[in-house]
C-alpha positions in Angstrom: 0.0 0.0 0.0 2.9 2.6 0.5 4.9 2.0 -2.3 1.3 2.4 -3.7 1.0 5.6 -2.6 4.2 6.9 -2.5 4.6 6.6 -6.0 0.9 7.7 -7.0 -0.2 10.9 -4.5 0.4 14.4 -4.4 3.7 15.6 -2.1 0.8 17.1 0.7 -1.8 14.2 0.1 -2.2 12.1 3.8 -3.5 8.2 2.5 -7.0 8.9 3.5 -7.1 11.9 0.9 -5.2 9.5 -1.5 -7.7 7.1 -1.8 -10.7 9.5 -1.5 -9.4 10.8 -4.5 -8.9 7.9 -6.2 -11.8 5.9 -5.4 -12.0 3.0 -3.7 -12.3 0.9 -6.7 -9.0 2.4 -8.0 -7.5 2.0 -5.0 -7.8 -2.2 -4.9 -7.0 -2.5 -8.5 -3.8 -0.3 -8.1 -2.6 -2.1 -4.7 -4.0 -5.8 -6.1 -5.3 -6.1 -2.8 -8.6 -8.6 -3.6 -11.8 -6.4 -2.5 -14.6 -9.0 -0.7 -18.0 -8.8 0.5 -16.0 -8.0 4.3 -14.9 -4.8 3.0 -18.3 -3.2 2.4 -19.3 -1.9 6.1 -23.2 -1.1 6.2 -23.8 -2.5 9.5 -26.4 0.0 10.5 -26.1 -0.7 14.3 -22.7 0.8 15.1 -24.0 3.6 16.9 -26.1 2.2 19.1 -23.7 -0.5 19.9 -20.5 0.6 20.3 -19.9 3.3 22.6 -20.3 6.6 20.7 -19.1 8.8 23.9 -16.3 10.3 24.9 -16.5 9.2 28.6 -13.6 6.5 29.6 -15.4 3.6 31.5 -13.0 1.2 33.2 
């Protein structure tokens, strides 16, 4: 994924940016990382599941 990247962004680009940019789509086919059906994330439940706050419970 770096070489990746340091070969394809822009000199101020962070990865993130790199890939928004991109796409996605782009972005597996350039790394040849294989995209499956674990990739996609549209579990709707995060938010009420995981803890959303910013309070640190021990």
């Amino acid at each position: 994924i770096l070489a990746v990247y340091k070969g394809d962004a822009r000199d101020w680009e962070r990865v993130g940016e790199w890939v928004e940019r991109i796409g996605w789509p782009a972005f597996f086919e350039k790394t040849g990382l294989p995209f499956t059906k674990f990739h996609v994330s549209d579990w709707k439940g995060t938010r009420h599941q995981l803890n959303s706050s910013a309070y640190i419970r021990f």
